[in-house]
Backbone as XML, in Angstrom:
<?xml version="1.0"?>
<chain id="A" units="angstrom">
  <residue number="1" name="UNK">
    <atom name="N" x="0.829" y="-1.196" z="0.000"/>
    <atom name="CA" x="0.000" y="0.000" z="0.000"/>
    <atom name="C" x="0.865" y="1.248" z="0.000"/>
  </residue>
  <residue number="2" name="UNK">
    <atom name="N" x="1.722" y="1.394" z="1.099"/>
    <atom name="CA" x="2.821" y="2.409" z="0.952"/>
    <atom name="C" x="3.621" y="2.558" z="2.134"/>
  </residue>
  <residue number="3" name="UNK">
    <atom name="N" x="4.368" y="3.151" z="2.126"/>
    <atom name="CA" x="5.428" y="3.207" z="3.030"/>
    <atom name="C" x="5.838" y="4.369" z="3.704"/>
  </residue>
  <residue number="4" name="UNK">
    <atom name="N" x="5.982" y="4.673" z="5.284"/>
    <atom name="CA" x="6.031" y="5.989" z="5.455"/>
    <atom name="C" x="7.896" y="5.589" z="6.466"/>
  </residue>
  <residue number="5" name="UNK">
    <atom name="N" x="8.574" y="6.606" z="6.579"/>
    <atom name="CA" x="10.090" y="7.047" z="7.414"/>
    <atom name="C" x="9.801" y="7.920" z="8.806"/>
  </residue>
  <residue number="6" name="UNK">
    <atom name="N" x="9.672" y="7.742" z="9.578"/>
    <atom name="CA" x="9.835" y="8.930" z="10.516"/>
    <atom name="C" x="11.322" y="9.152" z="11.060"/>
  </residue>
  <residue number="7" name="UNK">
    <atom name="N" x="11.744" y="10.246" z="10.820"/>
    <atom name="CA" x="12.885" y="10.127" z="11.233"/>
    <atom name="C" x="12.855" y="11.272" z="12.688"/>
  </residue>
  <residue number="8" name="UNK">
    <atom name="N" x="13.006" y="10.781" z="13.498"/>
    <atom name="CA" x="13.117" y="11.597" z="15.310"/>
    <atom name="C" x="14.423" y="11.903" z="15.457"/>
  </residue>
  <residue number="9" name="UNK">
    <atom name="N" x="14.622" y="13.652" z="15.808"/>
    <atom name="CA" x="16.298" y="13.979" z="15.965"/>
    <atom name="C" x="15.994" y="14.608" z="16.667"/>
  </residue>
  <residue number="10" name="UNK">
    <atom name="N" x="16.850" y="15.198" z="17.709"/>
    <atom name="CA" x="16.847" y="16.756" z="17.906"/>
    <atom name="C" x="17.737" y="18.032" z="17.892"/>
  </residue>
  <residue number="11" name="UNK">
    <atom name="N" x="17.349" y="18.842" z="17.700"/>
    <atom name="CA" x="18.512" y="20.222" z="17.381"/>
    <atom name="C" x="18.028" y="21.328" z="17.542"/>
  </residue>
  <residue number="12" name="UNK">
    <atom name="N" x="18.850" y="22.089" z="18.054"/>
    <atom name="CA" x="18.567" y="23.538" z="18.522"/>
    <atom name="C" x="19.247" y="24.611" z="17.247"/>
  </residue>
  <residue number="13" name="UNK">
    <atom name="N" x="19.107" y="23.648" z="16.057"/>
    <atom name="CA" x="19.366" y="24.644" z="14.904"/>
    <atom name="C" x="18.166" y="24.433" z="13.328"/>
  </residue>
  <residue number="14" name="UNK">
    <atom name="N" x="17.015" y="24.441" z="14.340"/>
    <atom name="CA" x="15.793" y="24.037" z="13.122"/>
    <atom name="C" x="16.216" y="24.731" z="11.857"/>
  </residue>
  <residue number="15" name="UNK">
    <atom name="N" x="16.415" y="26.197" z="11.891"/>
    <atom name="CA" x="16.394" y="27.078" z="11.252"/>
    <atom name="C" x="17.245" y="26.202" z="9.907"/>
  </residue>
  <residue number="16" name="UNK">
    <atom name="N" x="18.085" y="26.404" z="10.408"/>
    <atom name="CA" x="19.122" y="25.921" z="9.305"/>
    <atom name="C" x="18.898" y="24.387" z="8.752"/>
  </residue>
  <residue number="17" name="UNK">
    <atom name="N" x="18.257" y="23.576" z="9.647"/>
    <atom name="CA" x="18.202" y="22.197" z="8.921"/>
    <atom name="C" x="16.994" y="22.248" z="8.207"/>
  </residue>
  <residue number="18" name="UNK">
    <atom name="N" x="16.070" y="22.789" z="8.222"/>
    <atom name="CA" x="15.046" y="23.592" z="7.373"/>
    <atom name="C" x="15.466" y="24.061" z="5.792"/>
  </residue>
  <residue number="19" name="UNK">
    <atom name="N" x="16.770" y="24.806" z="6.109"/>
    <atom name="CA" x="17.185" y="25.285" z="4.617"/>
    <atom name="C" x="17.514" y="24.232" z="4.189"/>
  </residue>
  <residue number="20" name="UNK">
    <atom name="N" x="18.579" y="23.026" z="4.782"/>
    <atom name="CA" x="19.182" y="21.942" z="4.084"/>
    <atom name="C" x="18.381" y="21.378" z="3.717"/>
  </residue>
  <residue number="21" name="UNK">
    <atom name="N" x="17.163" y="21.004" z="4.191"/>
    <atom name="CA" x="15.995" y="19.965" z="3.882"/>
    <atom name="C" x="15.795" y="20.925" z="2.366"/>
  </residue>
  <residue number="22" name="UNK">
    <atom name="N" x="15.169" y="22.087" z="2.407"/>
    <atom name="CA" x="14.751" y="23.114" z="0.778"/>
    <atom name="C" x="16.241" y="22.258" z="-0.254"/>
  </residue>
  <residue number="23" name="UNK">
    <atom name="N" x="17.334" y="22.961" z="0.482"/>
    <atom name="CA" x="18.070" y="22.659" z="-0.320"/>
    <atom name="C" x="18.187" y="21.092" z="-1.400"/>
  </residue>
  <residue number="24" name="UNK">
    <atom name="N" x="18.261" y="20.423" z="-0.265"/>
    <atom name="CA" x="18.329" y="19.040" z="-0.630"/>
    <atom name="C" x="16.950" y="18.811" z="-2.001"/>
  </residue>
  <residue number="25" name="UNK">
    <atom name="N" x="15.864" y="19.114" z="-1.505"/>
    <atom name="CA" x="14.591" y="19.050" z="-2.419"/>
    <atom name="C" x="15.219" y="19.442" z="-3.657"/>
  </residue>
  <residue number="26" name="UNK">
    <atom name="N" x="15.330" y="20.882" z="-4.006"/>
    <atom name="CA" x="15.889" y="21.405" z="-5.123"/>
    <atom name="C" x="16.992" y="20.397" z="-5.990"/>
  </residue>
  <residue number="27" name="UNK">
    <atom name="N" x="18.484" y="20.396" z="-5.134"/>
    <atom name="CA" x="18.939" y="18.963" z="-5.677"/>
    <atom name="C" x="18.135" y="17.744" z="-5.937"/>
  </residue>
  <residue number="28" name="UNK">
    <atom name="N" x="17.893" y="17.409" z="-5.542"/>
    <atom name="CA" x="16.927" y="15.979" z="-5.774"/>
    <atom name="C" x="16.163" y="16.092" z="-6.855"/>
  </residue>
  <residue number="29" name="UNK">
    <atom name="N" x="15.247" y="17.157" z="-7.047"/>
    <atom name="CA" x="14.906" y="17.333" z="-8.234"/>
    <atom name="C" x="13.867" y="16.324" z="-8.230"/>
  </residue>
  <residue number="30" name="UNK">
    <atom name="N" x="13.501" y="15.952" z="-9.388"/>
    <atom name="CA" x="12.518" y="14.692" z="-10.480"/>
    <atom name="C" x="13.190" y="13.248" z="-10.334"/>
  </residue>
  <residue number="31" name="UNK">
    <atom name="N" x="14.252" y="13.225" z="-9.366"/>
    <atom name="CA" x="14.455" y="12.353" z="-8.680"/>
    <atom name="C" x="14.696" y="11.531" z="-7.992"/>
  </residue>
  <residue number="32" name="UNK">
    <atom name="N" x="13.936" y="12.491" z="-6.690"/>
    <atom name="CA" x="13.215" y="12.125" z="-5.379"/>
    <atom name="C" x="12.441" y="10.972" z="-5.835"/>
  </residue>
  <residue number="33" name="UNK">
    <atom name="N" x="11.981" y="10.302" z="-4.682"/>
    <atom name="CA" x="11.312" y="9.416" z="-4.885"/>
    <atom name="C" x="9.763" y="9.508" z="-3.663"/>
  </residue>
  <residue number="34" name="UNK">
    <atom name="N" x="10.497" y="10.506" z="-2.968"/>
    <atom name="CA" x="9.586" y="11.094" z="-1.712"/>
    <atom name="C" x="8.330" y="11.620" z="-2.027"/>
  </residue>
  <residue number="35" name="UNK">
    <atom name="N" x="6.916" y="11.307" z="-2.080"/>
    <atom name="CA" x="5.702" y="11.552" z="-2.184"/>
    <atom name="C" x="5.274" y="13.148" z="-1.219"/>
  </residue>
  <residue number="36" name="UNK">
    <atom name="N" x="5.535" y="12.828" z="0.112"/>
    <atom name="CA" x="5.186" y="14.043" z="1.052"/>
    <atom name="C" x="6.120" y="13.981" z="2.016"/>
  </residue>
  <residue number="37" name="UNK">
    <atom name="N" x="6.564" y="15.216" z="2.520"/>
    <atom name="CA" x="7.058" y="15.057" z="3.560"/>
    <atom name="C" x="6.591" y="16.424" z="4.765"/>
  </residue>
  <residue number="38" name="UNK">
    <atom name="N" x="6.934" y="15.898" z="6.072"/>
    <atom name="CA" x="6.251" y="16.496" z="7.056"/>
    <atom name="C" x="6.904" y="16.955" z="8.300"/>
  </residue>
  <residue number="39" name="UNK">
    <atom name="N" x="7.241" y="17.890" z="8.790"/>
    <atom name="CA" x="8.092" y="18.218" z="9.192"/>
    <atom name="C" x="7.568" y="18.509" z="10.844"/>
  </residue>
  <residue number="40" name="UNK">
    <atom name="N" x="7.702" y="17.810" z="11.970"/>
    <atom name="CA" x="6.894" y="18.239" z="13.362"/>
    <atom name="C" x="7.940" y="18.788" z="14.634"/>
  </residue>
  <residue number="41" name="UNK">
    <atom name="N" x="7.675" y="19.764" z="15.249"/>
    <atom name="CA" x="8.212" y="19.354" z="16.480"/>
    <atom name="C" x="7.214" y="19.194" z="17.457"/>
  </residue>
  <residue number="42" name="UNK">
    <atom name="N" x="8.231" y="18.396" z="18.353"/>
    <atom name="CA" x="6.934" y="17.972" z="19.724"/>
    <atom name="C" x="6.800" y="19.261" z="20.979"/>
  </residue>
  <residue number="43" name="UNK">
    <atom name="N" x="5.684" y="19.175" z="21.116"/>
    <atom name="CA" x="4.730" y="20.302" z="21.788"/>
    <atom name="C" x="5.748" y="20.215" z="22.939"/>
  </residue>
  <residue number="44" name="UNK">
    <atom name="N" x="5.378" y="19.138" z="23.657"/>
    <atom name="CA" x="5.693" y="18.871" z="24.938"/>
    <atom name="C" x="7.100" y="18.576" z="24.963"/>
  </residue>
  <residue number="45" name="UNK">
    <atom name="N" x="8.330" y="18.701" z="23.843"/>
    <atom name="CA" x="9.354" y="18.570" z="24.316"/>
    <atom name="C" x="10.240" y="19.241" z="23.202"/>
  </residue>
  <residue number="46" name="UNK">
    <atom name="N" x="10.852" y="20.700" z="23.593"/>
    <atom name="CA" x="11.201" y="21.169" z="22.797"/>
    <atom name="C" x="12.522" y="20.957" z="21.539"/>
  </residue>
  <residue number="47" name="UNK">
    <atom name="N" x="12.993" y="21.111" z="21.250"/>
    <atom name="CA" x="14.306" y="21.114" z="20.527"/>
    <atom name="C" x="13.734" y="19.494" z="19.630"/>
  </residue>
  <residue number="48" name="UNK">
    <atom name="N" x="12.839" y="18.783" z="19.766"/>
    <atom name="CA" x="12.964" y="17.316" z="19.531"/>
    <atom name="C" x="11.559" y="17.882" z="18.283"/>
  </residue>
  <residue number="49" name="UNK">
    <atom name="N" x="12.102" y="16.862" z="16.881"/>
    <atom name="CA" x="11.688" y="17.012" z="15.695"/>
    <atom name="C" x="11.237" y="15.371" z="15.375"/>
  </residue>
  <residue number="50" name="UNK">
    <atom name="N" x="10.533" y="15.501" z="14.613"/>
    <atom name="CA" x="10.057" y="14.603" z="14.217"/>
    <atom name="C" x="10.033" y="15.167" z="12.229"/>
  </residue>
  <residue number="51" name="UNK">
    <atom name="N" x="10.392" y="14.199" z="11.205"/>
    <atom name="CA" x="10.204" y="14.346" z="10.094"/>
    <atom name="C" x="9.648" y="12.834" z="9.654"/>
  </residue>
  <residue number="52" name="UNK">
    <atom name="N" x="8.758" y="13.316" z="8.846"/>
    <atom name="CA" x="7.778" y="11.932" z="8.147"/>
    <atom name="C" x="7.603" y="11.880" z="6.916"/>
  </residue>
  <residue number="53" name="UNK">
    <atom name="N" x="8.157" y="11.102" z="6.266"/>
    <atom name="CA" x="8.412" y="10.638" z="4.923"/>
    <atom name="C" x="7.490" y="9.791" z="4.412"/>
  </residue>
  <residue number="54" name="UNK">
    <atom name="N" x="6.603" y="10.593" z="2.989"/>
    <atom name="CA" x="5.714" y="9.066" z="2.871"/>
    <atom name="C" x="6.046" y="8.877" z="1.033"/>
  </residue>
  <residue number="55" name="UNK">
    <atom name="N" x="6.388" y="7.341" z="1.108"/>
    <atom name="CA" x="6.444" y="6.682" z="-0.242"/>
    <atom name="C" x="5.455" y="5.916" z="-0.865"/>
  </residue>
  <residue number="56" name="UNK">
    <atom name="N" x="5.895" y="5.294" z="-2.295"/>
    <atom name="CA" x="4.965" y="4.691" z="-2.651"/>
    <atom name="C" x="5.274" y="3.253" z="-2.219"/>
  </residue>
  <residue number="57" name="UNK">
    <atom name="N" x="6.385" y="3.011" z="-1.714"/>
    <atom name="CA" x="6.827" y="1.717" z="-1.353"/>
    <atom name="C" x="8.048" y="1.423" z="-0.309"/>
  </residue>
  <residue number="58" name="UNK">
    <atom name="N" x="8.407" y="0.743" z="-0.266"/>
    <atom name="CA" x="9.866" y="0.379" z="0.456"/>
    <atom name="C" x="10.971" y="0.957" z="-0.748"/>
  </residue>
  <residue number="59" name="UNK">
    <atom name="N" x="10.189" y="0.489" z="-1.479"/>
    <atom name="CA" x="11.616" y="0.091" z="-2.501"/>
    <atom name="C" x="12.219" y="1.464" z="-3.145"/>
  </residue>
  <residue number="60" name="UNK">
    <atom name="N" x="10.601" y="2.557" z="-3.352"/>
    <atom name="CA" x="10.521" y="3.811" z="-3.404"/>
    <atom name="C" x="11.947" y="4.784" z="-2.461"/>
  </residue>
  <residue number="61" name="UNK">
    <atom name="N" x="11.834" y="4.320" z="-1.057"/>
    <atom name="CA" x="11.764" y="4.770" z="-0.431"/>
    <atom name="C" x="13.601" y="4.791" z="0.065"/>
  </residue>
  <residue number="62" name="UNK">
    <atom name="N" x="14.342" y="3.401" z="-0.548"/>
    <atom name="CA" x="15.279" y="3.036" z="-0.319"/>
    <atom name="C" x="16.203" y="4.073" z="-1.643"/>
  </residue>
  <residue number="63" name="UNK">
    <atom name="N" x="15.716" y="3.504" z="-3.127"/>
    <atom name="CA" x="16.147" y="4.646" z="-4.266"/>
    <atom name="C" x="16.149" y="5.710" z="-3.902"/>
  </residue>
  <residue number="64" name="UNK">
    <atom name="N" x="15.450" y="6.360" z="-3.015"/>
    <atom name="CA" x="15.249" y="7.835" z="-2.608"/>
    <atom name="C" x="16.775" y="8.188" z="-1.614"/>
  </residue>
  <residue number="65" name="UNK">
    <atom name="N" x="16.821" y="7.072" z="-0.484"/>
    <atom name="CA" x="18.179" y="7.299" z="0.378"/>
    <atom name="C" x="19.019" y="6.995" z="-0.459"/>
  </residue>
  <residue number="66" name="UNK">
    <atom name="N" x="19.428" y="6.545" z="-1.731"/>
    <atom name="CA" x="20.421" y="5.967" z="-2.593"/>
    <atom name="C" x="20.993" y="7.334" z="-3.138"/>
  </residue>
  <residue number="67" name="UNK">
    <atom name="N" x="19.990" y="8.051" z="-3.253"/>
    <atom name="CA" x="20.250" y="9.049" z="-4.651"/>
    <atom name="C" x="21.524" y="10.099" z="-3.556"/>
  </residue>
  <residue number="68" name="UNK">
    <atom name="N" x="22.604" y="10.415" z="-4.856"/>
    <atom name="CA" x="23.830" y="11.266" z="-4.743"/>
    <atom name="C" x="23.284" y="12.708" z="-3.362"/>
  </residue>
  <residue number="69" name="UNK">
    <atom name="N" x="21.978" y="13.051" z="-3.698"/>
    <atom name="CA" x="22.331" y="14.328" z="-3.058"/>
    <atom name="C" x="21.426" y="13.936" z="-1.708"/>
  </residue>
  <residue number="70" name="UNK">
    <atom name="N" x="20.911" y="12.765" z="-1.402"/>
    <atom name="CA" x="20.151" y="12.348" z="-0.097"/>
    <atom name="C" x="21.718" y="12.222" z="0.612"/>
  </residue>
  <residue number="71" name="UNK">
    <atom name="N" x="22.099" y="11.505" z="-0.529"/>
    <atom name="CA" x="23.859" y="11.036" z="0.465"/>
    <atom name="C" x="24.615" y="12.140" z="1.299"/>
  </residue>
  <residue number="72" name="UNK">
    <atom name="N" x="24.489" y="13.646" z="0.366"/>
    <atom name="CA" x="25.579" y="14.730" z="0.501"/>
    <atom name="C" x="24.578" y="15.296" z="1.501"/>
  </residue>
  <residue number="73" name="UNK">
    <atom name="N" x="23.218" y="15.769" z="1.681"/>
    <atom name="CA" x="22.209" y="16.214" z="2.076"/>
    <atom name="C" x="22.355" y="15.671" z="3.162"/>
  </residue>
  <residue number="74" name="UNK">
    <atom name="N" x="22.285" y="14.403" z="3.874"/>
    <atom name="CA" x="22.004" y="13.366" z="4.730"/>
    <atom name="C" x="23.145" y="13.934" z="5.985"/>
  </residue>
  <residue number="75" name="UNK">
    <atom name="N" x="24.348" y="14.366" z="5.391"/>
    <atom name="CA" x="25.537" y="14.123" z="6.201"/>
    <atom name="C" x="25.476" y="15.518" z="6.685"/>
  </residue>
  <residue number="76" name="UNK">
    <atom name="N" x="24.750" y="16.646" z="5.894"/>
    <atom name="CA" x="24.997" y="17.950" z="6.058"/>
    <atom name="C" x="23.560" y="18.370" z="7.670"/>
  </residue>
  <residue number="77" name="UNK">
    <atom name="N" x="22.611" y="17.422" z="7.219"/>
    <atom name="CA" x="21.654" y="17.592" z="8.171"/>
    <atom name="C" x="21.955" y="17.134" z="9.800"/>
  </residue>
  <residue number="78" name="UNK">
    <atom name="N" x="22.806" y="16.074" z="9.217"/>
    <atom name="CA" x="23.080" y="15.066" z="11.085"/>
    <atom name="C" x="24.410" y="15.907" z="12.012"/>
  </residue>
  <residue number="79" name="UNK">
    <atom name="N" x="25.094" y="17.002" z="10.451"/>
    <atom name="CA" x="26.109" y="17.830" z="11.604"/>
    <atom name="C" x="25.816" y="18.514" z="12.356"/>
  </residue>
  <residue number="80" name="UNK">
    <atom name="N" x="23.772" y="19.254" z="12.253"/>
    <atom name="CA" x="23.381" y="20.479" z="12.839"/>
    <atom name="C" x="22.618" y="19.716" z="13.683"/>
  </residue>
  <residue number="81" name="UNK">
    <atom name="N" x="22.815" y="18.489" z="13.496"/>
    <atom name="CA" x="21.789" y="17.496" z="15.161"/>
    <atom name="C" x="22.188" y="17.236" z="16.486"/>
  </residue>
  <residue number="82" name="UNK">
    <atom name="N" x="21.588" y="17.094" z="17.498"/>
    <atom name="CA" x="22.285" y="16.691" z="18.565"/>
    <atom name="C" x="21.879" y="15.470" z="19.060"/>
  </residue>
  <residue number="83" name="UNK">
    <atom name="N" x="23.150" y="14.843" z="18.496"/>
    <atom name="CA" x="23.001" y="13.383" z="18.725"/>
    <atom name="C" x="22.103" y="12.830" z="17.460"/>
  </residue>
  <residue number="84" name="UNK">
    <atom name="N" x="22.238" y="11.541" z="17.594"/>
    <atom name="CA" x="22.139" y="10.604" z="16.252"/>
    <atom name="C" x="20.683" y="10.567" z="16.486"/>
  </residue>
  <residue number="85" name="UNK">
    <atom name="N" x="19.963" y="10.310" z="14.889"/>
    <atom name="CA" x="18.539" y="10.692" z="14.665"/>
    <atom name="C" x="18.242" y="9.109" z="14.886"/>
  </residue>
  <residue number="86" name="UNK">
    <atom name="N" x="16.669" y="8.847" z="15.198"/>
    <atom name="CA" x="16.249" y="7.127" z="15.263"/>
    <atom name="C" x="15.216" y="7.083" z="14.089"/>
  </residue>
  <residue number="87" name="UNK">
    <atom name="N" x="15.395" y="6.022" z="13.234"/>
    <atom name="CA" x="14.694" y="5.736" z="12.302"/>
    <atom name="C" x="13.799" y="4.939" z="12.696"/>
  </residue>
  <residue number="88" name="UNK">
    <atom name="N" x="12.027" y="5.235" z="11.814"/>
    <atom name="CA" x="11.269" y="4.080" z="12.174"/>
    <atom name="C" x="10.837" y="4.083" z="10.578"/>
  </residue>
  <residue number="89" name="UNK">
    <atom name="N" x="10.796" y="2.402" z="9.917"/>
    <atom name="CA" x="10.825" y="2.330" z="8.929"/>
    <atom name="C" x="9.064" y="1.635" z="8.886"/>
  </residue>
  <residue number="90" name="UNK">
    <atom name="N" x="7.637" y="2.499" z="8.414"/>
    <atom name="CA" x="6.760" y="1.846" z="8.472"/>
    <atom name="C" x="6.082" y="1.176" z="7.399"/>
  </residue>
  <residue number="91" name="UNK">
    <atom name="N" x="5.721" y="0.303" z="7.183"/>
    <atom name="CA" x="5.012" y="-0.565" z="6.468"/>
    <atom name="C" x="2.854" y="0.106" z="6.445"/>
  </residue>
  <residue number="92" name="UNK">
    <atom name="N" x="2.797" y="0.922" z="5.371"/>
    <atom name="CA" x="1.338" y="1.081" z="5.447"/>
    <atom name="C" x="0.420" y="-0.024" z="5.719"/>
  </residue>
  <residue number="93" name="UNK">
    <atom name="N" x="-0.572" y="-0.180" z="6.131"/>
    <atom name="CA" x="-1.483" y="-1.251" z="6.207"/>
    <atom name="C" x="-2.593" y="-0.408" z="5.993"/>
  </residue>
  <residue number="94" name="UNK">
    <atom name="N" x="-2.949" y="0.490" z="6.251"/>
    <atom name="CA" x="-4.372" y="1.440" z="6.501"/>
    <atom name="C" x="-4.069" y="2.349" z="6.098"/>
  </residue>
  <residue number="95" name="UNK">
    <atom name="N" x="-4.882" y="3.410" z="5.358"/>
    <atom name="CA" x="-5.049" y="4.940" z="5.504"/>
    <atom name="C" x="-6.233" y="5.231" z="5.136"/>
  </residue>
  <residue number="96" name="UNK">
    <atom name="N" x="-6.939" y="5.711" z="5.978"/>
    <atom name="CA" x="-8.196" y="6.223" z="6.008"/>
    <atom name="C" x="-8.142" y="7.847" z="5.846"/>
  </residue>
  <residue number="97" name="UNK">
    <atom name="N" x="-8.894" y="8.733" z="4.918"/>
    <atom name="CA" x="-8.564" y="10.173" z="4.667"/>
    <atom name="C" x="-10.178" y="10.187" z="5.361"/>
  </residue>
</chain>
């Protein structure tokens, strides 16, 4: 059905990992493989982000981390983090709109 990424970090430099994320888009171009993406922080706990990635698949979703500028993009985002981000890799079963 489809596949969504949440990726949970936190950083006290949104601002700027904000531009890298634009940036990265622009590189990526027509081919991304990324459907939507969603960008949260948590209410109740500041500095801590949440980003949610939704694909059309796994497989979508893996070509997408493959591509040259996720690679260059990837490394530029985790320098402005504090501490290492946790991946949750989900498997759609449902979506009800």
């Amino acid at each position: 059905m489809g596949f969504v990424q949440i990726i949970e970090f936190r950083t006290s430099k949104i601002d700027e990992m904000e531009k890298v994320g634009d940036q990265w888009e622009a590189a990526a171009g027509g081919d991304r493989t990324a459907e939507r993406r969603v960008l949260c922080e948590d209410r109740d706990n500041a500095g801590r982000y949440f980003n949610i990635v939704f694909f059309d698949s796994y497989e979508a979703a893996m070509e997408n981390s493959n591509l040259p500028a996720t690679q260059e993009f990837s490394q530029k985002m985790m320098a402005l983090a504090d501490g290492e981000p946790t991946f949750y890799n989900l498997d759609v079963i449902e979506d009800v709109s």
